[in-house]
C-alpha atoms as an extended CHARMM CRD file, in Angstrom:
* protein
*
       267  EXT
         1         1  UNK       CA             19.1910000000        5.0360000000      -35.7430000000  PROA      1               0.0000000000
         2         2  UNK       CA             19.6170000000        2.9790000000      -32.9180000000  PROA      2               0.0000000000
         3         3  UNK       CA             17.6870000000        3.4960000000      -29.9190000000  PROA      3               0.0000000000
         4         4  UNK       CA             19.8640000000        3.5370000000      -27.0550000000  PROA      4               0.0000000000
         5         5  UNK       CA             21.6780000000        5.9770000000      -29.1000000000  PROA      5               0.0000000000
         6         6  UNK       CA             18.3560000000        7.8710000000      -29.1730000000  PROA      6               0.0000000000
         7         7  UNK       CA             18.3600000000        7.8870000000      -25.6710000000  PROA      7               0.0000000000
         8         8  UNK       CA             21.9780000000        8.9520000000      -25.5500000000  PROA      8               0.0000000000
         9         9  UNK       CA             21.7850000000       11.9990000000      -27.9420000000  PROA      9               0.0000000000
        10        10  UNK       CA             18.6630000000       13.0470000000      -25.9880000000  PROA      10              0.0000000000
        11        11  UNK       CA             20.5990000000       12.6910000000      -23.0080000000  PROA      11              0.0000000000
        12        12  UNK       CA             23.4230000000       14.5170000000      -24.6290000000  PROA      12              0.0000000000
        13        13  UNK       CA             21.1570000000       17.6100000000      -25.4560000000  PROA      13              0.0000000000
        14        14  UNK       CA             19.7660000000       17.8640000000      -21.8280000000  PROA      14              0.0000000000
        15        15  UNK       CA             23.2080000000       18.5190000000      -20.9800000000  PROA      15              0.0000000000
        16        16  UNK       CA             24.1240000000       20.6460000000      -23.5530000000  PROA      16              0.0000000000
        17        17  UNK       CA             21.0610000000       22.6440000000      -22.3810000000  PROA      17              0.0000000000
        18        18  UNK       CA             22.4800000000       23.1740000000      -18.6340000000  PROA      18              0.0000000000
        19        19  UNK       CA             25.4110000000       24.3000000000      -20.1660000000  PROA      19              0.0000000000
        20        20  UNK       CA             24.8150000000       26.8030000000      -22.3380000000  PROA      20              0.0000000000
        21        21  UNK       CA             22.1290000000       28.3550000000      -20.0450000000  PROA      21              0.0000000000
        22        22  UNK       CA             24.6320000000       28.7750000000      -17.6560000000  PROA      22              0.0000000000
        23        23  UNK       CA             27.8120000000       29.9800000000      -20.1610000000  PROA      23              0.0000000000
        24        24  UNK       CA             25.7310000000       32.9220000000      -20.5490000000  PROA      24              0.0000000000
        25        25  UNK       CA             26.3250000000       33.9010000000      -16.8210000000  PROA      25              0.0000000000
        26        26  UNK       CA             29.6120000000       32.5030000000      -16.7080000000  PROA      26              0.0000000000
        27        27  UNK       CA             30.5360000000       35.0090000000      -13.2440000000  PROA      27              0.0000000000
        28        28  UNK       CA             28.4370000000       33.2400000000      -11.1810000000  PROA      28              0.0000000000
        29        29  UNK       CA             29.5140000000       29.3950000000      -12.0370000000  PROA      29              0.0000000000
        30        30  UNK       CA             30.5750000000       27.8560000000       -8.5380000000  PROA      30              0.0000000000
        31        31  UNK       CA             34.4420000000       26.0350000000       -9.0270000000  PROA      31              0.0000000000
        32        32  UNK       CA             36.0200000000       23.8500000000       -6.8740000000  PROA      32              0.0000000000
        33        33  UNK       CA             39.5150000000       22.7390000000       -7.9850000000  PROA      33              0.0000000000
        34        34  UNK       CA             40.1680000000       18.9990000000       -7.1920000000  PROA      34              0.0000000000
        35        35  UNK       CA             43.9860000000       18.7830000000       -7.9720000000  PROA      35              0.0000000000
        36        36  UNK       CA             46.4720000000       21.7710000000       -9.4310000000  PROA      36              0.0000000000
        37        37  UNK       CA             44.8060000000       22.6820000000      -13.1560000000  PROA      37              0.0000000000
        38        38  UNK       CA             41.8530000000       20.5520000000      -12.7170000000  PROA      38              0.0000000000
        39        39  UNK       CA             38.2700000000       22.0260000000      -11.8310000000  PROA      39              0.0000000000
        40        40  UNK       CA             34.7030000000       21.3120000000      -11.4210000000  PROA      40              0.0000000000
        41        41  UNK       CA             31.7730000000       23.1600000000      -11.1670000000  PROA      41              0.0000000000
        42        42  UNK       CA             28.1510000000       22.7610000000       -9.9770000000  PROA      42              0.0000000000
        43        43  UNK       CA             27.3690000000       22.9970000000      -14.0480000000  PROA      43              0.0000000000
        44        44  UNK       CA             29.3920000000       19.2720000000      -14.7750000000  PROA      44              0.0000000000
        45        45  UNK       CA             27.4060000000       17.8550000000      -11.5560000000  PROA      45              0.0000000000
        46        46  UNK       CA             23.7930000000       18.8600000000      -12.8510000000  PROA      46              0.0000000000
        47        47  UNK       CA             24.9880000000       17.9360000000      -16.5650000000  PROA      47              0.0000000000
        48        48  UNK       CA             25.8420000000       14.5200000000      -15.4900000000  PROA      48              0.0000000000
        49        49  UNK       CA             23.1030000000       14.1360000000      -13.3420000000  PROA      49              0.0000000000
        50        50  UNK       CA             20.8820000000       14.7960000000      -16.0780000000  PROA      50              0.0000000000
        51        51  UNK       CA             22.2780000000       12.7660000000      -18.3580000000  PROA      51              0.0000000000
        52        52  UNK       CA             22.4090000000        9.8950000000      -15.7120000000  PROA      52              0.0000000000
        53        53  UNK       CA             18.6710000000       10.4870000000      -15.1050000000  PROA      53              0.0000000000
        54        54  UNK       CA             17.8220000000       10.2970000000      -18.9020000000  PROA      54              0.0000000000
        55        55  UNK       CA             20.1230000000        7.2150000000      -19.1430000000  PROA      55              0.0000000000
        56        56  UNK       CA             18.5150000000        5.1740000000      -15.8970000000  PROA      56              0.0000000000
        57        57  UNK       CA             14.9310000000        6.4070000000      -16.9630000000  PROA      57              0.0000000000
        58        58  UNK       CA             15.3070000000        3.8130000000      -20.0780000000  PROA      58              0.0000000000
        59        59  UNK       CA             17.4010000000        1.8550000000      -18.9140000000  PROA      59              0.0000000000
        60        60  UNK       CA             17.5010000000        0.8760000000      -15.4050000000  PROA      60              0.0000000000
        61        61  UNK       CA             19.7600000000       -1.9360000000      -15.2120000000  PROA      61              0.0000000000
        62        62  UNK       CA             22.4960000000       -0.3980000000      -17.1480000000  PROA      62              0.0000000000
        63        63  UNK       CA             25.2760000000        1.0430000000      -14.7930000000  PROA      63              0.0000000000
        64        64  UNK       CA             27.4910000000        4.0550000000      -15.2010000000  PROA      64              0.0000000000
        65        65  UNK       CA             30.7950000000        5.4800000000      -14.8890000000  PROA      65              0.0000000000
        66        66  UNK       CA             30.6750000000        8.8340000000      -14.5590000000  PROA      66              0.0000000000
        67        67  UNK       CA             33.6760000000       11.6180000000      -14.1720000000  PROA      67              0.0000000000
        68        68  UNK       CA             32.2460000000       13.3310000000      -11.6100000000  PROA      68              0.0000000000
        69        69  UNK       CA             29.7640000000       10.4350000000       -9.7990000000  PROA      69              0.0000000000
        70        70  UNK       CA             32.4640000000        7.2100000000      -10.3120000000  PROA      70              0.0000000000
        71        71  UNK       CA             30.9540000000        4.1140000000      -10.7840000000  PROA      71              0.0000000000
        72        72  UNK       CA             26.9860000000        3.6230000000      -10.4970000000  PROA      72              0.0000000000
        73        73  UNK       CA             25.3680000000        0.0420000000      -10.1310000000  PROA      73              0.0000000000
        74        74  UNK       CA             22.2720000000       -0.7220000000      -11.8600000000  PROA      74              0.0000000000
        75        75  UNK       CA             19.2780000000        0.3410000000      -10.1090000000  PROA      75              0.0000000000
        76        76  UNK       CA             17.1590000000       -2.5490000000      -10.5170000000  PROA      76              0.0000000000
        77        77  UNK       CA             19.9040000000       -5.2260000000       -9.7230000000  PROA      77              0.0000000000
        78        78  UNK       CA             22.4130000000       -2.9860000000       -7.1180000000  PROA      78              0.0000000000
        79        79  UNK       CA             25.1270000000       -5.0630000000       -9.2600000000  PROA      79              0.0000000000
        80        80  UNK       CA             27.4200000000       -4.3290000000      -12.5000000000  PROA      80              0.0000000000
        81        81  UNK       CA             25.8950000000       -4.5800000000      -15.0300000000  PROA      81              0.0000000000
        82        82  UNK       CA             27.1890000000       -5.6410000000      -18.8020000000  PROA      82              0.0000000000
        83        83  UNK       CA             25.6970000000       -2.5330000000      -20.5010000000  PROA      83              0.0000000000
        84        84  UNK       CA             28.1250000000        0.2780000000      -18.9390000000  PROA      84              0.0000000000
        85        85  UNK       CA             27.6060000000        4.4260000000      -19.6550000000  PROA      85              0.0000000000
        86        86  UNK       CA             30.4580000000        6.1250000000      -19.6920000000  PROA      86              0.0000000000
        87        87  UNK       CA             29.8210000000       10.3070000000      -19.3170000000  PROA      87              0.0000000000
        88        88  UNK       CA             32.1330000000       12.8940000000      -18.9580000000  PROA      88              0.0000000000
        89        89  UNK       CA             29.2010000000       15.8250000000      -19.0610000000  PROA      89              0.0000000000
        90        90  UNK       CA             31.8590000000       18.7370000000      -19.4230000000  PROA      90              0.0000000000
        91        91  UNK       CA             34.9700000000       17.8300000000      -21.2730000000  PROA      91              0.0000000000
        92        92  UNK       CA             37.1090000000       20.7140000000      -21.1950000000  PROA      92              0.0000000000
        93        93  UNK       CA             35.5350000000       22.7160000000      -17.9850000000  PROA      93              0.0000000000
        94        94  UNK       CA             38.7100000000       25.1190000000      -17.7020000000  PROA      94              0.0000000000
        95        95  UNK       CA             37.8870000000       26.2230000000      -21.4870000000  PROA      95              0.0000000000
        96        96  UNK       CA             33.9880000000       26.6580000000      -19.8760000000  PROA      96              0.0000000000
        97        97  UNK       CA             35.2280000000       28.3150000000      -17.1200000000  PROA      97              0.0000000000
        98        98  UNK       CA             36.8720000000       30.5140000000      -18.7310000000  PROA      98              0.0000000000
        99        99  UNK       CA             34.5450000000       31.0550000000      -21.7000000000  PROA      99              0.0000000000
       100       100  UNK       CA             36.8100000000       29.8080000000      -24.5040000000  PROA      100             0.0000000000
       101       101  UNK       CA             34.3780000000       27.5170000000      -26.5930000000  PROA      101             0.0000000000
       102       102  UNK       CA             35.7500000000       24.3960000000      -26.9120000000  PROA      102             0.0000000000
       103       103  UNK       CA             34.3980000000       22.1550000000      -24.9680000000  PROA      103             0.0000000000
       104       104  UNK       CA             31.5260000000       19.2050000000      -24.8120000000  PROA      104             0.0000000000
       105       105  UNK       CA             29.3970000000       16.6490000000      -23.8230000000  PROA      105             0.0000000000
       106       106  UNK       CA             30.6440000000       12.9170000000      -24.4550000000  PROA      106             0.0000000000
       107       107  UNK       CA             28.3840000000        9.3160000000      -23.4600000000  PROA      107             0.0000000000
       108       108  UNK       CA             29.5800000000        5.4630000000      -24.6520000000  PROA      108             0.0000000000
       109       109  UNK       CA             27.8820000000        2.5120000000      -24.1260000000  PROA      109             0.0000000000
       110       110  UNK       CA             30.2360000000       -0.0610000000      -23.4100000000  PROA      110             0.0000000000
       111       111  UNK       CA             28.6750000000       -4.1740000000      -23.5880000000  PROA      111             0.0000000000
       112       112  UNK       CA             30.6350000000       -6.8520000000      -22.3680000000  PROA      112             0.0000000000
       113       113  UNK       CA             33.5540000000       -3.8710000000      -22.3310000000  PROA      113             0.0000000000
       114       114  UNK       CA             33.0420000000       -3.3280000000      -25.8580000000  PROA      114             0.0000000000
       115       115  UNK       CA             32.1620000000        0.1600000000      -27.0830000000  PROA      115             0.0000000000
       116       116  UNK       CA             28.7080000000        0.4090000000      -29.3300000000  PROA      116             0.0000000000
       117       117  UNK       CA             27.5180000000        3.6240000000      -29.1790000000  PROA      117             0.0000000000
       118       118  UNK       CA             28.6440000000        6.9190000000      -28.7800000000  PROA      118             0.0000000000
       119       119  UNK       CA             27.9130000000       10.4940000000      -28.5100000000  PROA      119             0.0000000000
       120       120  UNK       CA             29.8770000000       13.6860000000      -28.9150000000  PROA      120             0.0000000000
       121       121  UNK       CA             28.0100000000       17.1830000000      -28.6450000000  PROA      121             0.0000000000
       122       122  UNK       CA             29.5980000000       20.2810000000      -28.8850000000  PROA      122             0.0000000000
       123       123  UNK       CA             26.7510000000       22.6120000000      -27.2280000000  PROA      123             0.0000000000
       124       124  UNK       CA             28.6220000000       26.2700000000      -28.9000000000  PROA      124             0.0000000000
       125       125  UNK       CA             28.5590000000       25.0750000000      -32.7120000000  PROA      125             0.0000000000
       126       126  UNK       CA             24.9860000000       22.6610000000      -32.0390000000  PROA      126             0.0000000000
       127       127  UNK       CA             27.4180000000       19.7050000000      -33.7320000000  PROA      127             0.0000000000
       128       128  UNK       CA             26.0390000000       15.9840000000      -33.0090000000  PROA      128             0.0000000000
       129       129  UNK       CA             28.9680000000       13.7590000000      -33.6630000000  PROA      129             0.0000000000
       130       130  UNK       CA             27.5260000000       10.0570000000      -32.9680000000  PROA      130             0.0000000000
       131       131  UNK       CA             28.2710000000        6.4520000000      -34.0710000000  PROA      131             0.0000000000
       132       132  UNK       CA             26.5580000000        2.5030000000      -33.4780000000  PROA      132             0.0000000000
       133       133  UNK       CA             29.2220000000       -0.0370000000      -33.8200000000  PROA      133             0.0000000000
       134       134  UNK       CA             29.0280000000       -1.1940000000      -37.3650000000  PROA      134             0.0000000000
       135       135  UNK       CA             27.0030000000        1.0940000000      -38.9560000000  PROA      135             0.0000000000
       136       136  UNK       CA             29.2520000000        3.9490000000      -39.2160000000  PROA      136             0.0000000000
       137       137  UNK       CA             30.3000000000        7.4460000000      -37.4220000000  PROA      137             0.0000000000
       138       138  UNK       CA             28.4970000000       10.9540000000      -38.1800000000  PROA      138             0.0000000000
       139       139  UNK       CA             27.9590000000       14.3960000000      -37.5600000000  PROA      139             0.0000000000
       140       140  UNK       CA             24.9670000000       16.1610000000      -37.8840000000  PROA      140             0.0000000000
       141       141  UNK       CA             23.7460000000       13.2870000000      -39.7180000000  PROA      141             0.0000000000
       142       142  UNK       CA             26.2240000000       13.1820000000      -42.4090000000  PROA      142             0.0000000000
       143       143  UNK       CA             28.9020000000       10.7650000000      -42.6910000000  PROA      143             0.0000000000
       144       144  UNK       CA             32.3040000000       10.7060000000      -41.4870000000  PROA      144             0.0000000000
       145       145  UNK       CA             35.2290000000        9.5530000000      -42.9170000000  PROA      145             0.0000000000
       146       146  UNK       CA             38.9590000000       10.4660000000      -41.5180000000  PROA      146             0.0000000000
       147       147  UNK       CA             41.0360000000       12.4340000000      -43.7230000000  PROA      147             0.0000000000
       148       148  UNK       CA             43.3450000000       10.9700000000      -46.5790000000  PROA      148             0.0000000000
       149       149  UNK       CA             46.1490000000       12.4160000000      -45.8480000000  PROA      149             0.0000000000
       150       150  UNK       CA             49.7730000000       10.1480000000      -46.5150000000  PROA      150             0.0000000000
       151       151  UNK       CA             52.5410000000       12.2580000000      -44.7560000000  PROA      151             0.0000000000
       152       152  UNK       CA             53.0850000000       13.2210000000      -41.4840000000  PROA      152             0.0000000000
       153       153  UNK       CA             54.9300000000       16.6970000000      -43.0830000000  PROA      153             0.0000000000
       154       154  UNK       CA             51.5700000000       17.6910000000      -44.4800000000  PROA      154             0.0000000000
       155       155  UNK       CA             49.6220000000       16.7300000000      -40.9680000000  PROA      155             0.0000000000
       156       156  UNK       CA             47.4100000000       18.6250000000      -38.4550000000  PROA      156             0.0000000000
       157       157  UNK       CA             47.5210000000       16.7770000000      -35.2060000000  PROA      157             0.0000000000
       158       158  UNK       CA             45.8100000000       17.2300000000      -31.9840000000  PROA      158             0.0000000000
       159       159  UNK       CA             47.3670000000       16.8920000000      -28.7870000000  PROA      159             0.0000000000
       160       160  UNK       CA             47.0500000000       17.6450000000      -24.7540000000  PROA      160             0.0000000000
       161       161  UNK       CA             49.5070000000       19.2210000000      -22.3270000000  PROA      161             0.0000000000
       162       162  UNK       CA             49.7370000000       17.2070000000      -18.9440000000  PROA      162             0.0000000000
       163       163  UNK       CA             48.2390000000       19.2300000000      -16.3710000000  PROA      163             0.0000000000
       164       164  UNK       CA             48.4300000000       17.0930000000      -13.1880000000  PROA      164             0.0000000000
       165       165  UNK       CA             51.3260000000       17.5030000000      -11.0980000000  PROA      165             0.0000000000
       166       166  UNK       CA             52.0860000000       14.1520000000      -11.1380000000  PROA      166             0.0000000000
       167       167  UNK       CA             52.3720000000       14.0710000000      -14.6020000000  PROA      167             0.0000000000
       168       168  UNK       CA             56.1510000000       14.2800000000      -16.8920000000  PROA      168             0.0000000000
       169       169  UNK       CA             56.2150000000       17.7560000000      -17.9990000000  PROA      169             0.0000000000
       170       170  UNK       CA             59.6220000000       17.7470000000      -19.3330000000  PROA      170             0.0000000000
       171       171  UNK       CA             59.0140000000       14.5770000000      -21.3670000000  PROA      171             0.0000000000
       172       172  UNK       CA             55.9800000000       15.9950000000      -22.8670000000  PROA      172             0.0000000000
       173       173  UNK       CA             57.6290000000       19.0860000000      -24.1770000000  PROA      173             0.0000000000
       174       174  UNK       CA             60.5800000000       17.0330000000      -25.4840000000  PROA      174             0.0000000000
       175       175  UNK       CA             57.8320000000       15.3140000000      -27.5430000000  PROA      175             0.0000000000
       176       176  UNK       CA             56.0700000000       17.7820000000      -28.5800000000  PROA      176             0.0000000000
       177       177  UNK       CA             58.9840000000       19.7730000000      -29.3530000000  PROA      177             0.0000000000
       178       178  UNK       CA             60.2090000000       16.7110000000      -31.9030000000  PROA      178             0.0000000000
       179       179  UNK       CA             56.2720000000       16.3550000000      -33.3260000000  PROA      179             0.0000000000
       180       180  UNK       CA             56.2580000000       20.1400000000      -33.9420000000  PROA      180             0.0000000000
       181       181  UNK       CA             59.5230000000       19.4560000000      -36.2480000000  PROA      181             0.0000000000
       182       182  UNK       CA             57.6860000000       16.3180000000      -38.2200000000  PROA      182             0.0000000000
       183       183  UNK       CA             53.9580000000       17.7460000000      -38.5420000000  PROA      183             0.0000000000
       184       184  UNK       CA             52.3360000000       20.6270000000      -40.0070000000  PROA      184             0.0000000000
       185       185  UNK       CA             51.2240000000       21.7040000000      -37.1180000000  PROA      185             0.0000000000
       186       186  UNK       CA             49.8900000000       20.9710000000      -33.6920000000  PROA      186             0.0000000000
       187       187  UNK       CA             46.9260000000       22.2860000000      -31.8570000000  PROA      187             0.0000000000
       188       188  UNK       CA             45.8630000000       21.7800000000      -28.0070000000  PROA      188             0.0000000000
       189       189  UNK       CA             42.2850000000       22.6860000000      -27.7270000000  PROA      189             0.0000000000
       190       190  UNK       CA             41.8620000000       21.1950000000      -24.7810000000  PROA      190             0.0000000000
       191       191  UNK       CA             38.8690000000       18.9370000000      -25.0110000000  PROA      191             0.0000000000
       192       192  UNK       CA             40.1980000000       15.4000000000      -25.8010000000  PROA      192             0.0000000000
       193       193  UNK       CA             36.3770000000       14.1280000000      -26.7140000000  PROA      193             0.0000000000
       194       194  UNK       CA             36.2470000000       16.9030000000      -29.8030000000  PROA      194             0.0000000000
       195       195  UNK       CA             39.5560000000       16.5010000000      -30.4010000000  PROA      195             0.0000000000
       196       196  UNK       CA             39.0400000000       12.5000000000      -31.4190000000  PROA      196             0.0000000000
       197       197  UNK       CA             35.7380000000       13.3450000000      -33.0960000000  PROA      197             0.0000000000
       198       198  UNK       CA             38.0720000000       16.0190000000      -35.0310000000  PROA      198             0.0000000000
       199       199  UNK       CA             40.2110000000       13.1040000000      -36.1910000000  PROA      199             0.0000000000
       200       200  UNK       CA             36.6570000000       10.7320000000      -37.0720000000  PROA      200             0.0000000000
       201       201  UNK       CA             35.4360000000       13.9530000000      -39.1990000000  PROA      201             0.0000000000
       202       202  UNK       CA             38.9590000000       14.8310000000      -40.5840000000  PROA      202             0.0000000000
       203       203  UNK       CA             39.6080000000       18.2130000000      -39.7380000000  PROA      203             0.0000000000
       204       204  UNK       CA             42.6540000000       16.7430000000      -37.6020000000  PROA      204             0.0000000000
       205       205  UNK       CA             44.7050000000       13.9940000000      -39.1980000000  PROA      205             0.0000000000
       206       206  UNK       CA             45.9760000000       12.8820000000      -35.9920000000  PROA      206             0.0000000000
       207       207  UNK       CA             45.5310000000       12.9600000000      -32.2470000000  PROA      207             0.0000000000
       208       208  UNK       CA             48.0680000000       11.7900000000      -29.3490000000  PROA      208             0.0000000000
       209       209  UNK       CA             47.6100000000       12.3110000000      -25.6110000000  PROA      209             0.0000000000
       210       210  UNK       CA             48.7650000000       10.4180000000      -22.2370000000  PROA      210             0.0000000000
       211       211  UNK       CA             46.7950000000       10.3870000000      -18.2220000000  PROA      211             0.0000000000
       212       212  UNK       CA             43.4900000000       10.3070000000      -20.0050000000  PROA      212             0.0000000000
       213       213  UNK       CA             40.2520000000        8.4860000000      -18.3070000000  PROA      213             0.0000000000
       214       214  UNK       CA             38.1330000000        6.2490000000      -20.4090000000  PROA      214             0.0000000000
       215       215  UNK       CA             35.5960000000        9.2220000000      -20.1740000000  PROA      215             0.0000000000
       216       216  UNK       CA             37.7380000000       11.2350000000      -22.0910000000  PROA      216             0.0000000000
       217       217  UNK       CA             38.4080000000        8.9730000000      -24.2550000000  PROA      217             0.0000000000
       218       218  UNK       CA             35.6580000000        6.2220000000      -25.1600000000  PROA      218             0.0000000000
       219       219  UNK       CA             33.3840000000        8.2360000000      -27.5860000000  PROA      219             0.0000000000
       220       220  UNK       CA             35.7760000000        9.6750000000      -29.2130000000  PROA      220             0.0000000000
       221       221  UNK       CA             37.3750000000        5.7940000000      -29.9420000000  PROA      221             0.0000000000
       222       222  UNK       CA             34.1660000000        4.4800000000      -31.5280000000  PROA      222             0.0000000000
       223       223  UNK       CA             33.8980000000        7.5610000000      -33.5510000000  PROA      223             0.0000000000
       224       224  UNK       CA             37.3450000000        7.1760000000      -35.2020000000  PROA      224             0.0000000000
       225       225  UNK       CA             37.0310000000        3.5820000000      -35.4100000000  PROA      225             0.0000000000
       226       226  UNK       CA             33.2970000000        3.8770000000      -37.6880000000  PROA      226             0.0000000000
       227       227  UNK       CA             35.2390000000        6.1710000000      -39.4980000000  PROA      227             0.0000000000
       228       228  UNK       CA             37.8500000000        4.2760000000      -40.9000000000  PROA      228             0.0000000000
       229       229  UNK       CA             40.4130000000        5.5390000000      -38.5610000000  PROA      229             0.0000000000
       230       230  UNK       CA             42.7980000000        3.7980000000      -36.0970000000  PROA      230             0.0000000000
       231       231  UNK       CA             43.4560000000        3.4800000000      -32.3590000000  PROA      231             0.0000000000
       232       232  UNK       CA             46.5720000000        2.7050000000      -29.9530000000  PROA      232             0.0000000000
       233       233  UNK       CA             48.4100000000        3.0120000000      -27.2610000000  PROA      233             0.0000000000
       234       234  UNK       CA             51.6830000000        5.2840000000      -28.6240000000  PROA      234             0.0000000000
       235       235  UNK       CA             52.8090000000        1.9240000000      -29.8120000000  PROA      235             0.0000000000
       236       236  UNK       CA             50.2510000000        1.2080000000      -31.7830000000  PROA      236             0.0000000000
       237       237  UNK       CA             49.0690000000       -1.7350000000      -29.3850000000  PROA      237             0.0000000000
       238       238  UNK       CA             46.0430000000       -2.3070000000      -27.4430000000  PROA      238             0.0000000000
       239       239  UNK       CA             45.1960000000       -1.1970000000      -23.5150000000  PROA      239             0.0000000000
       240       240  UNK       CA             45.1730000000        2.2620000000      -24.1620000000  PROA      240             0.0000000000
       241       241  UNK       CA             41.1530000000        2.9660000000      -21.6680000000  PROA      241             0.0000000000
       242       242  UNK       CA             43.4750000000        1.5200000000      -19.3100000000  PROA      242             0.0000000000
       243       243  UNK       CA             46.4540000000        2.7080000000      -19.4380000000  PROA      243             0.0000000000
       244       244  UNK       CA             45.1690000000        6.4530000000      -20.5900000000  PROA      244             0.0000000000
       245       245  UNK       CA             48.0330000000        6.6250000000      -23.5150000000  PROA      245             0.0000000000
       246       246  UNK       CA             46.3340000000        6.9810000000      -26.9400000000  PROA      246             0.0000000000
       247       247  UNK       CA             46.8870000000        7.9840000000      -30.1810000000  PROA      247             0.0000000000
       248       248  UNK       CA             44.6110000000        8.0120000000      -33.6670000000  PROA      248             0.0000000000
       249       249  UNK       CA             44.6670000000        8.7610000000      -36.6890000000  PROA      249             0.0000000000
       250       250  UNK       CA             44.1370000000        7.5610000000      -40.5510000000  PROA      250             0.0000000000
       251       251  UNK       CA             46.3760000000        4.1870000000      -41.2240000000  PROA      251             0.0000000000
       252       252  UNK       CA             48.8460000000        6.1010000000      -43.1250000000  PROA      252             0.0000000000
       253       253  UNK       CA             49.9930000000        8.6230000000      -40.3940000000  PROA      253             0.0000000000
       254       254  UNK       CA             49.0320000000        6.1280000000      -37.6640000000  PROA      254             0.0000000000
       255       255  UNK       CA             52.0290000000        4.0070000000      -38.6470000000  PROA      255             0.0000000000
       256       256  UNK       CA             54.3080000000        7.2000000000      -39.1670000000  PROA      256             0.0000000000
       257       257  UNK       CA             53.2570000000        8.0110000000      -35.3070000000  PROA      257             0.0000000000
       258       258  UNK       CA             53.8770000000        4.7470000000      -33.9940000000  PROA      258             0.0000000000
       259       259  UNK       CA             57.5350000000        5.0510000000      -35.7950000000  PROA      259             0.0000000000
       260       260  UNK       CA             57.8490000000        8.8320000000      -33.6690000000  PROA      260             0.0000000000
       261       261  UNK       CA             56.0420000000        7.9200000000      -30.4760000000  PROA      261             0.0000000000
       262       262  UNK       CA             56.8060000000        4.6340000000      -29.6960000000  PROA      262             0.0000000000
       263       263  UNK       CA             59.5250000000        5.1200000000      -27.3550000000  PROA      263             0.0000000000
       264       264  UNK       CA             57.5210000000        7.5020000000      -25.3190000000  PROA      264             0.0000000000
       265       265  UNK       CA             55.1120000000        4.7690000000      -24.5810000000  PROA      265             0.0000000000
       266       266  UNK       CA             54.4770000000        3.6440000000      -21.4660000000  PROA      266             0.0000000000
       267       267  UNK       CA             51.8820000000        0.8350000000      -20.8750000000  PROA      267             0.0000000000
């Protein structure tokens, strides 16, 4: 295994620690709401400073980008650095909040902007989803593959509800609304990071979601990616950590969701 994702799973597990110590006295969790549908709590803050602290303690001229913290130089330097962290420490904090267990801990290290490790941990089911660049994408130490599925009819996809005001509500239901007619079915856990690592270990044969943040997102990507899977915008084109529009899946039903999405795409 490779040692910055050593670091990174340890890092992953301090968090995981802070949160389920603190699930178990849910009533007491302080929650501040930054925008309509859209929490945090003191718990994400002393996840991600943990995991920060792990991070910087090996590696103290990496920087970070952080959910909660934004952007954090290198220590040692004061500068950007190449080797970037990218944390969200709670993914899915209304589930946490209100004790529905789907939620988790996600890390990347991006170099040079390109992704080479990552980290998934879902503290409720003790699941280590993880992945180098290269040398494949697992869970709990075994190996991941995405499922080999052909048609879209026969197709479990994943999928998030806008919940910033600013964001199309209308359009989203009219898509979901013609997915729901082409798929088997659709699910909206709620925690975009397990979500993708469903699609790396196959338990989801798809996954399509718009105004995500490359926290949400970056893990997950290297996951499906060392799994044989693929990654786009709703097009099926590149720019999706910037733009927040992505979509996965095996290269079967990729294709088939590029053919149903693409006009909903907006890069």
């Amino acid at each position: 295994m490779h040692p910055m994702l050593n670091v990174a799973i340890k890092a992953a597990r301090r968090a995981g620690n802070i949160i389920n110590r603190a699930s178990l006295n849910s009533e007491r969790i302080q929650v501040t709401r930054k925008q309509h549908n859209d929490f945090v709590t003191e718990i994400d803050q002393a996840a991600e400073a943990a995991i920060i602290d792990t991070l910087k303690e090996a590696f103290p001229d990496h920087s970070f980008l952080g959910e909660e913290t934004g952007e954090t130089l290198s220590s040692s330097t004061n500068q950007t650095s190449n080797h970037v962290w990218i944390i969200d420490p709670l993914d899915g904090t209304t589930n946490f909040i209100h004790g529905f267990p789907q939620y988790a801990v996600s890390i990347a290290l991006a170099v040079d902007g390109v992704l080479q490790q990552a980290v998934v941990y879902d503290p409720n089911r003790d699941e280590l989803f993880t992945a180098t660049r290269g040398a494949g994408a697992y869970v709990n130490n075994r190996r991941l593959r995405v499922a080999g599925r052909l048609k879209m009819s026969e197709a479990l996809l994943g999928t998030g509800f806008p919940y910033r005001e600013d964001q199309n509500v209308e359009e989203y239901l009219e898509i979901f609304a013609k997915m729901t007619r082409q798929c088997a079915g659709l699910r909206r856990p709620g925690a975009a990071s397990l979500d993708l690592a469903y699609v790396a270990a196959g338990r989801l044969d798809g996954f399509f979601e718009s105004g995500l943040k490359p926290w949400d997102m970056a893990a997950g990507i290297l996951l499906i990616t060392e799994s044989g899977g693929l990654v786009g915008n709703y097009a099926g084109e590149e720019g999706y950590m910037q733009s927040g529009e992505i979509m996965a899946a095996n290269p079967r039903i990729f294709g088939q969701l590029v053919t149903a999405l693409r006009e909903h795409s907006k890069p």
